[in-house]
C-alpha positions in Angstrom: -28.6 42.3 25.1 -30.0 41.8 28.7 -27.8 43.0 31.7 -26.7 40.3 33.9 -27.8 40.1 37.4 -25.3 38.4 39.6 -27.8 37.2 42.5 -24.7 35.6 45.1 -21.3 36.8 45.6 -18.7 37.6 47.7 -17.1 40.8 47.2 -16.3 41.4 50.8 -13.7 38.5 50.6 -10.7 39.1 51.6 -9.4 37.4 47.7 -10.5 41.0 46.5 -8.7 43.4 48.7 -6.1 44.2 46.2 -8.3 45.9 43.4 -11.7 45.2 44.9 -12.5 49.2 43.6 -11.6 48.9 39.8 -13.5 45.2 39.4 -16.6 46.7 40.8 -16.1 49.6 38.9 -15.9 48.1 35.8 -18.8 45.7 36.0 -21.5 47.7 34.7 -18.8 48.4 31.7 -19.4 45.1 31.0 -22.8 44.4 31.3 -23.5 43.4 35.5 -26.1 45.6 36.5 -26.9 44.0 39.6 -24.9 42.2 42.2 -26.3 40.8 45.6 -23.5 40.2 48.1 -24.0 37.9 50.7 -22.9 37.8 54.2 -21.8 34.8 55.9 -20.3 35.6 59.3 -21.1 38.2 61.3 -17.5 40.5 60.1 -18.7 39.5 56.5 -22.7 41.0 57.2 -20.3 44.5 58.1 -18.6 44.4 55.0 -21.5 43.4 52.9 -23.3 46.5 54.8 -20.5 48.5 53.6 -20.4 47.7 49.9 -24.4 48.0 49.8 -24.0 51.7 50.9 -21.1 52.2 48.3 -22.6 51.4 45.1 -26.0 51.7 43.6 -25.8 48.5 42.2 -24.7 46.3 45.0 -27.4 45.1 47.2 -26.7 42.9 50.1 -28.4 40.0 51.7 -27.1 39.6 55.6 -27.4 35.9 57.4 -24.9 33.6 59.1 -23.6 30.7 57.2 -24.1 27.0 58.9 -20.3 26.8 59.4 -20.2 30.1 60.9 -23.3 29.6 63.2 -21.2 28.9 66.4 -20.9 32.3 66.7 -24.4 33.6 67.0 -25.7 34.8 70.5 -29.0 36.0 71.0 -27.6 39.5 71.0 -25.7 39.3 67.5 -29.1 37.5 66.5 -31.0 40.9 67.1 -27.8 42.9 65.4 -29.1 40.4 62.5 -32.8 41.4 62.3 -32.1 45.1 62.5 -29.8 44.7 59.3 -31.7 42.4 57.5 -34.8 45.0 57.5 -32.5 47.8 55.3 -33.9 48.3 52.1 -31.1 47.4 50.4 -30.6 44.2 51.9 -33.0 42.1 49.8 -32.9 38.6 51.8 -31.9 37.0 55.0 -29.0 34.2 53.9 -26.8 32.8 53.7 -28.3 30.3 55.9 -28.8 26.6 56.0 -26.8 23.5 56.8 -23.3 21.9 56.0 -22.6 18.7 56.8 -18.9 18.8 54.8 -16.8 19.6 57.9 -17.4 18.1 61.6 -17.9 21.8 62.9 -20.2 23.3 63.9 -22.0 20.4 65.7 -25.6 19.6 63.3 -27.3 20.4 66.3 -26.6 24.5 66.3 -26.6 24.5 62.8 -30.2 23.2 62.4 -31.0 26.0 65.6 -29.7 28.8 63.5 -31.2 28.0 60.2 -34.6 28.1 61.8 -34.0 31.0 63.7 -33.0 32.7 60.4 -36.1 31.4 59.1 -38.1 32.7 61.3 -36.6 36.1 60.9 -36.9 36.0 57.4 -40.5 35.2 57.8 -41.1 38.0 60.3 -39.7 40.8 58.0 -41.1 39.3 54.5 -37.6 38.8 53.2 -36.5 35.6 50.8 -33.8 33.3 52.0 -30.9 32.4 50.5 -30.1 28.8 51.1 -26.7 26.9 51.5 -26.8 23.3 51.7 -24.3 21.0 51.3 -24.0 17.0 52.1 -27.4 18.0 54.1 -30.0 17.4 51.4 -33.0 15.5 54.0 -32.3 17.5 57.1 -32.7 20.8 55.1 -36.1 19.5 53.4 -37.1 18.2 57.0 -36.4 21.8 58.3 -37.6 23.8 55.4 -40.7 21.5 55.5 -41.1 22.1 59.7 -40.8 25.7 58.7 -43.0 25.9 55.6 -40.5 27.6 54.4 -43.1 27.4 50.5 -44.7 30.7 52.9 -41.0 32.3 52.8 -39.4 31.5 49.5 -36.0 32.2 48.4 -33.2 30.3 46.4 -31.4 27.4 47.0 -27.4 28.6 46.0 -25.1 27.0 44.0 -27.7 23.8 43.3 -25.6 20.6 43.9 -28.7 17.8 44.6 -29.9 15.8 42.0 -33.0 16.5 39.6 -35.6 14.5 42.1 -34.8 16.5 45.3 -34.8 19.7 42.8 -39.1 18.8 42.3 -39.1 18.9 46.0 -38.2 22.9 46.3 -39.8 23.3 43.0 -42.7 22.5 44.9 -42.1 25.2 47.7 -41.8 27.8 44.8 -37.9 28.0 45.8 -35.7 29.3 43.0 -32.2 27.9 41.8 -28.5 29.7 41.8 -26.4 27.9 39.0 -23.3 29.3 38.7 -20.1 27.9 37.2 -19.7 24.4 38.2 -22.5 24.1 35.4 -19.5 23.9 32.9 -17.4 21.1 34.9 -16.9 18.8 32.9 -18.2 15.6 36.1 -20.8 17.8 36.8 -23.3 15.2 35.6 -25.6 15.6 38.2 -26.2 19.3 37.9 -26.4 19.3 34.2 -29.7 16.5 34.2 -30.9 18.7 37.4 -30.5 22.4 35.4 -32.3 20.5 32.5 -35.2 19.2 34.3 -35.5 22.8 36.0 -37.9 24.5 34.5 -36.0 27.9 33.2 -38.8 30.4 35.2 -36.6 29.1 38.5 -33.2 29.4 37.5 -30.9 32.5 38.7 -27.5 33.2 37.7 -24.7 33.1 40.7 -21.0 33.1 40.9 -20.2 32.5 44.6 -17.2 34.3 44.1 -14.6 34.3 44.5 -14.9 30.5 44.3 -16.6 28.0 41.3 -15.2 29.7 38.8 -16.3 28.1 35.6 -14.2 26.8 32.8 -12.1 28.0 31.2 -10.8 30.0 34.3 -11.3 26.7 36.6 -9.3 27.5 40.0 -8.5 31.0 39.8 -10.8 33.5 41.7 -14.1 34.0 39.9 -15.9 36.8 39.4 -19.4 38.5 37.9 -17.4 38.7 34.6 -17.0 35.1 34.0 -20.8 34.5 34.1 -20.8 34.4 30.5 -19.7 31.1 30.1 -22.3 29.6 33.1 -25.1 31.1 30.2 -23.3 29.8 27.2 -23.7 26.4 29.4 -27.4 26.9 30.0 -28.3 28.0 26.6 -27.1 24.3 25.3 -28.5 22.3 28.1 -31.8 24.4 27.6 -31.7 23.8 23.6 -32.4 28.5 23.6 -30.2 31.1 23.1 -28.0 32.9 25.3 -30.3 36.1 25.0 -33.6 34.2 26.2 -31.6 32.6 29.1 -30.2 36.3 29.9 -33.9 37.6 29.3 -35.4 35.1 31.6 -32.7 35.0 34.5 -32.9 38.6 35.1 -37.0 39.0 35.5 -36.5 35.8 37.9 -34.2 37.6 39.7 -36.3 40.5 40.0 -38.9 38.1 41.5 -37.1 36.3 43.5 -35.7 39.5 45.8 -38.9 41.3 45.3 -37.6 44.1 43.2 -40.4 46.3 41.0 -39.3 46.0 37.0 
């Protein structure tokens, strides 16, 4: 059976501080291989740096989320680039826009993403892309950035199957994770069918989205299970081919040798 590659989470949250040491322990146990954790503030980029040095098989990607970006100076902006260009930090994210909550003003968000663009750009490093409630201004951006040169993933995929063509286009990957399995989630189930399967990754943002049957309780690389049990019916293939074909587009999407 093919080992699953968790390509987004958040271990460095603070939902893990009780036993953060025996869940990572036991995920290779249980068949994660590979976990990327992601930064999204500048304390969580520390923590992510942390983790990445403590286990073989946690790498880390280091960015500043949109709702986070009211932080960045041009001196935490260099801190940034010098991270980023670790080996074992495998992409520059998260990064993007959210237009959920009034803060940050759209304004600094749209500065940052392009600065993290650019950065991403500079060192050869894939992004990992939030957007939420944003879908045209992060085209517009990613577009203004030819960000098709850069490539990356768009995470936890929440647009509809004819914006999806539009970062197919770019050669941008997809993180599906476990709101694949909600029961409304309508919208993501046509757009996860449409995708072609050589542009799907497997995510669990956790420690939220878990999937069901553990809906609202902190999620983790375990439950990723079900989100390919999901997939494998949408698809019409079996778990083992969407296992199979995950992983080698995970590989490719962080530029990791097989």
């Amino acid at each position: 059976m093919t080992a699953i590659f968790d390509t987004h989470a958040h271990y460095d949250d603070d939902a893990f501080n009780e036993d953060r040491e025996q869940l990572l322990a036991a995920l290779p146990g249980q068949g994660i291989a590979r976990v990327v954790d992601v930064g999204a503030s500048l304390a969580s980029c520390r923590k992510v740096l942390e983790l990445m040095e403590q286990y073989d098989y946690i790498y880390g990607a280091i960015g500043v989320h949109p709702s986070e970006t009211a932080e960045l100076t041009e001196e935490s902006y260099s801190w940034l680039k010098e991270q980023c260009q670790k080996e074992k930090c495998l992409a520059v994210g998260e990064i993007g826009l959210d237009y959920y909550w009034p803060e940050p003003d759209h304004e600094t968000q749209k500065k940052w993403f392009l600065r993290q663009l650019d950065l991403a750009r500079e060192i050869k490093k894939p992004v990992i892309i939030h957007s939420r409630d944003a879908a045209k201004d992060t085209v517009d951006l990613m577009t203004e950035a030819h960000a098709e040169e850069i490539g990356g993933v768009i995470h936890c995929y929440s647009y509809t199957k004819e914006t999806a063509k539009i970062f197919l286009d770019m050669g941008f990957y997809f993180g599906i994770g476990g709101v694949l399995t909600f029961k409304n989630a309508k919208k993501l189930k046509e757009a996860v069918e449409y995708i072609p399967m050589d542009r799907i990754v497997l995510e669990t943002d956790c420690p939220y989205l878990a999937p069901e049957p553990n809906r609202g309780k902190r999620n983790s690389s375990l439950n990723i299970p079900y989100v390919i049990a999901a997939m494998a019916q949408i698809k019409g293939i079996t778990e083992e081919e969407v296992r199979k074909a995950a992983w080698d587009n995970s590989l490719r999407l962080y530029h990791i040798e097989k």
